[in-house]
MARGU-871650 format. One line per 3 residues: number of its first residue (from 0); their letters; for each residue y negated, x negated, z of N, C-alpha, C, CB. Coordinates in nm, 3 decimals. Glycine has a CB too. Example, Ala and Ser with C-alpha at 12.3 -4.5 7.8 and 13.67 -1.06 7.14 Angstrom:
# MARGU-871650
0> AS> 0.569,-1.319,0.780,0.450,-1.230,0.780,0.330,-1.320,0.780,0.447,-1.131,0.905  0.225,-1.285,0.708,0.106,-1.367,0.714,-0.003,-1.290,0.787,0.060,-1.408,0.572 $
# end
This chain:
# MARGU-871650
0> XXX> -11.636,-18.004,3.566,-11.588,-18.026,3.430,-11.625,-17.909,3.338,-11.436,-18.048,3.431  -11.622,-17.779,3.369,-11.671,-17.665,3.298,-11.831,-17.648,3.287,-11.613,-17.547,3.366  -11.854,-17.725,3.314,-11.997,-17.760,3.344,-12.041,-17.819,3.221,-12.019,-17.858,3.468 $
3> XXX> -11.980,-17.952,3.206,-11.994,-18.037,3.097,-11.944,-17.977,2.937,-11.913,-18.161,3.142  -11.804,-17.910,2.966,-11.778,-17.819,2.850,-11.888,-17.713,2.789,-11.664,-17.741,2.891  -11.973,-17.638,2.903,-12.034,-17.538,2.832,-12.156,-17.641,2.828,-12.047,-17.377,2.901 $
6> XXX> -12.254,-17.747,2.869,-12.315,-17.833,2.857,-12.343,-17.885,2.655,-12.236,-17.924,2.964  -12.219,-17.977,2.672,-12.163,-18.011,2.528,-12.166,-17.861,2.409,-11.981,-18.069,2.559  -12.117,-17.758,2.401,-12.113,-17.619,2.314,-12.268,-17.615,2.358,-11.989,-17.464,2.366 $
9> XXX> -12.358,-17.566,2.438,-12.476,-17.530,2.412,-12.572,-17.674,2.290,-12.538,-17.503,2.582  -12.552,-17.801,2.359,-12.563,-17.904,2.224,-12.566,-17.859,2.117,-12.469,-17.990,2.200  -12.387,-17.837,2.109,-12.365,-17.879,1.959,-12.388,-17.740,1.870,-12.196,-17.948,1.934 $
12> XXX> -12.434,-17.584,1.962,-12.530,-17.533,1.882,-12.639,-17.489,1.868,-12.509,-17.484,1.853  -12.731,-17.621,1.973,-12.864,-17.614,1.877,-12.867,-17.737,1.780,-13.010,-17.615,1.970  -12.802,-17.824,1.806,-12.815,-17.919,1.655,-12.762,-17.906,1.567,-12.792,-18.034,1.646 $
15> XXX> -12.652,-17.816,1.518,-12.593,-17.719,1.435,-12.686,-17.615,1.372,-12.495,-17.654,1.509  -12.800,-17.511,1.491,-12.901,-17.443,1.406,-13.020,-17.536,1.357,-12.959,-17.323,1.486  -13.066,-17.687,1.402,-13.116,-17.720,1.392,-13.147,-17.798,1.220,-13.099,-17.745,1.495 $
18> XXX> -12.993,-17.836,1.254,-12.945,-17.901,1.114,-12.969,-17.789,0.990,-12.766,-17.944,1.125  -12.883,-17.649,1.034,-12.903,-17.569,0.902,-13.016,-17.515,0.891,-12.816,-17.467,0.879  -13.166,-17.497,0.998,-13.306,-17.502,0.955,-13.378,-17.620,0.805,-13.372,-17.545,1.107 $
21> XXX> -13.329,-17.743,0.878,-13.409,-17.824,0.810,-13.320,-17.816,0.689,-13.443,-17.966,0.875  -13.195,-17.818,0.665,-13.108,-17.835,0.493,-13.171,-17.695,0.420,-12.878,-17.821,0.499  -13.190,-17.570,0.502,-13.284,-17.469,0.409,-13.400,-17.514,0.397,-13.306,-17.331,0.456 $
24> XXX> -13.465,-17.573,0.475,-13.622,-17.609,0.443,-13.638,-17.664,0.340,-13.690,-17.691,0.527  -13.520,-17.794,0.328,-13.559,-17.887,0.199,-13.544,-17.853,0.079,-13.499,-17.999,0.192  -13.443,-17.725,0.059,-13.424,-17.690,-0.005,-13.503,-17.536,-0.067,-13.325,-17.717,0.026 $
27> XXX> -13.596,-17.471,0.010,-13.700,-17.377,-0.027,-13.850,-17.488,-0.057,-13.718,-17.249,0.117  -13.843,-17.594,-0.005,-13.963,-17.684,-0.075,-13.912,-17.710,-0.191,-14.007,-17.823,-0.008  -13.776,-17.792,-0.260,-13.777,-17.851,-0.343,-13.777,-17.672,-0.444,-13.655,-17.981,-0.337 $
30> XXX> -13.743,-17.589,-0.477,-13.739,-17.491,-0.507,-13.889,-17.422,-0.535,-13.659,-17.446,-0.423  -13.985,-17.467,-0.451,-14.155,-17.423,-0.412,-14.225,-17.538,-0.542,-14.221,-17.480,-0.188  -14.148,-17.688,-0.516,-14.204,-17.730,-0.620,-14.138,-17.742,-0.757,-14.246,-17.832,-0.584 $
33> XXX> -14.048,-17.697,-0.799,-14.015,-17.611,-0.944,-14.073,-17.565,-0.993,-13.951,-17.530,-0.963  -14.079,-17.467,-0.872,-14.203,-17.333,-0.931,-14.351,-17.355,-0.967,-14.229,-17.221,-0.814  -14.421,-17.474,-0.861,-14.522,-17.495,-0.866,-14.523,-17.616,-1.018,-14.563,-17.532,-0.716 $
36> XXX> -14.447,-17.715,-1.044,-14.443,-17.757,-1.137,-14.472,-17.662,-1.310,-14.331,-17.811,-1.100  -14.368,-17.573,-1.253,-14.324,-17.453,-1.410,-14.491,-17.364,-1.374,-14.103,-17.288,-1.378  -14.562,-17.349,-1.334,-14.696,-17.284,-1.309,-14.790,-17.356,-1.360,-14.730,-17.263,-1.175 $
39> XXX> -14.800,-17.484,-1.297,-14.894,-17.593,-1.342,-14.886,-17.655,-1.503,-14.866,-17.713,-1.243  -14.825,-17.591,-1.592,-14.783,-17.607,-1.712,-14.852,-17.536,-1.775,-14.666,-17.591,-1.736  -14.890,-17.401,-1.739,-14.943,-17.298,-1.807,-15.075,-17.275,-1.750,-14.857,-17.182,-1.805 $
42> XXX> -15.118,-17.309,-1.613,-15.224,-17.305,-1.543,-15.256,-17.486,-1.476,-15.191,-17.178,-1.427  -15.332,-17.509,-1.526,-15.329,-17.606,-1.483,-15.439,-17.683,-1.395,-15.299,-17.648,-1.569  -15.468,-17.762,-1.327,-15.589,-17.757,-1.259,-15.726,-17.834,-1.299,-15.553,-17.794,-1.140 $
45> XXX> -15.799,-17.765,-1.281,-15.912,-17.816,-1.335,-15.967,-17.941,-1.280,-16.003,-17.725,-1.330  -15.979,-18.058,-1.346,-16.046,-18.196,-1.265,-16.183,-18.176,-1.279,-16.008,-18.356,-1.330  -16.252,-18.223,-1.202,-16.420,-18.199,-1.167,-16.457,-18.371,-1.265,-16.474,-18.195,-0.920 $
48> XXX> -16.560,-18.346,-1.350,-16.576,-18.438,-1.445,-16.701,-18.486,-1.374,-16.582,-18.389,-1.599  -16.693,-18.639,-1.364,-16.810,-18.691,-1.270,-16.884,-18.785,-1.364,-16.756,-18.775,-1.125  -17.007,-18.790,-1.348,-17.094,-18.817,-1.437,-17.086,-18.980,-1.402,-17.237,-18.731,-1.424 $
51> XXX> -17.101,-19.039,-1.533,-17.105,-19.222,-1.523,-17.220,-19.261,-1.493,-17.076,-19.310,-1.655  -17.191,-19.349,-1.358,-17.334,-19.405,-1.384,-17.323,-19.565,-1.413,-17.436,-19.376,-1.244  -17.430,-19.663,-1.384,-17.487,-19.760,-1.477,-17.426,-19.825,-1.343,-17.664,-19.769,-1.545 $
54> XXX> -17.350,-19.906,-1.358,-17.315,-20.025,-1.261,-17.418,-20.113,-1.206,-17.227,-20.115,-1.325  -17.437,-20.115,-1.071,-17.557,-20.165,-1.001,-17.507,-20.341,-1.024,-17.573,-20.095,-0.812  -17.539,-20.444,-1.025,-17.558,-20.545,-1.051,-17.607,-20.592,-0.870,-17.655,-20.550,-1.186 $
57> XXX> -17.529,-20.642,-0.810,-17.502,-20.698,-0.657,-17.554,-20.859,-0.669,-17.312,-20.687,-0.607  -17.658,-20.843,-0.602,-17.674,-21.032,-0.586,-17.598,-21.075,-0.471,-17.847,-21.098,-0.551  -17.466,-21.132,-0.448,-17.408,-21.207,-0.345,-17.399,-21.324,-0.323,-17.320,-21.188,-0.334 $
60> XXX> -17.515,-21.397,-0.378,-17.505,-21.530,-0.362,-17.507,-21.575,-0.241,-17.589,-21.588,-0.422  -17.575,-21.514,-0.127,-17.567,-21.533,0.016,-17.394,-21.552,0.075,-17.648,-21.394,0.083  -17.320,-21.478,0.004,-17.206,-21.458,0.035,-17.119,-21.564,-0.001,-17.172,-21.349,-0.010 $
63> XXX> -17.168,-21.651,-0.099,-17.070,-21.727,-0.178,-17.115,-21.848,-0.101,-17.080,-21.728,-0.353  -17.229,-21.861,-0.081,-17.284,-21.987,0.002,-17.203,-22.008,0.100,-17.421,-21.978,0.062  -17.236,-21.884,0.186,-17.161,-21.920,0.315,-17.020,-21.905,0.291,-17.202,-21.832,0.437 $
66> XXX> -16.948,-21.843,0.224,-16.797,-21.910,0.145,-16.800,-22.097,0.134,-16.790,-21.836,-0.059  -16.907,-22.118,0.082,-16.859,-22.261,0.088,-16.881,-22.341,0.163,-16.881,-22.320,0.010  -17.003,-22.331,0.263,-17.050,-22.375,0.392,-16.936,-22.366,0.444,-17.158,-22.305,0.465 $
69> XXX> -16.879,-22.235,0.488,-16.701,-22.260,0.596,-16.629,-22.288,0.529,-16.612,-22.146,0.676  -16.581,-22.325,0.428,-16.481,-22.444,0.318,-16.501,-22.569,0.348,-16.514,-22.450,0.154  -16.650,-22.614,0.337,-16.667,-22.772,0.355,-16.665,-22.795,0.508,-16.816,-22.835,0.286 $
72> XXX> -16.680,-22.705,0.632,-16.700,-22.702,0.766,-16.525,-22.724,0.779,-16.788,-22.550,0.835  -16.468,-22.656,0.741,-16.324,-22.670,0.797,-16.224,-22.793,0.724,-16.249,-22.517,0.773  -16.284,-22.803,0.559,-16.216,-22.960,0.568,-16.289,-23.045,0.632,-16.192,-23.033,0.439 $
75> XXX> -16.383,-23.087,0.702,-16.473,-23.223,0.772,-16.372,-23.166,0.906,-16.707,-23.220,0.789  -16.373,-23.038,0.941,-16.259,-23.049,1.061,-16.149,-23.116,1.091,-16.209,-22.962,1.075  -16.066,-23.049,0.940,-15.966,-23.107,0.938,-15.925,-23.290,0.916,-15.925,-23.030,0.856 $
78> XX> -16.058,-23.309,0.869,-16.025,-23.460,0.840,-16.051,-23.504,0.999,-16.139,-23.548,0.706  -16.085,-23.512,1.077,-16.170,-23.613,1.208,-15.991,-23.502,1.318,-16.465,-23.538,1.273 $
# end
């Protein structure tokens, strides 16, 4: 039985340090992004500007065919 007593206390304090690890963690991130927010105001980051190009024009008519080839294949299925 003293077994199980000191068993149970070794438990309940590592999920006790465990618990008050992660409630500081969340709380030095949410705190990290404040800061990083209140920074990014005054510094802000530079987006890389990407040059436009001319939209290629795709012939898929092969694609649409056989779209309708297995349309008309599966209703003649379904009818018989």
């Amino acid at each position: 039985m003293e077994a199980l007593k000191e068993g149970l206390f070794i438990m309940v304090i590592g999920m006790g340090t465990v618990f008050i690890f992660l409630t500081i963690m969340v709380y030095a991130m949410n705190i990290c992004s404040k800061i990083l927010s209140y920074i990014n105001k005054y510094f802000p980051e530079e987006l890389p500007i990407e040059p436009k190009t001319k939209k290629e024009k795709t012939n898929n008519d092969a694609e649409i065919a056989l779209a309708i080839a297995c349309a008309i294949y599966e209703k003649e299925r379904a009818k018989s």
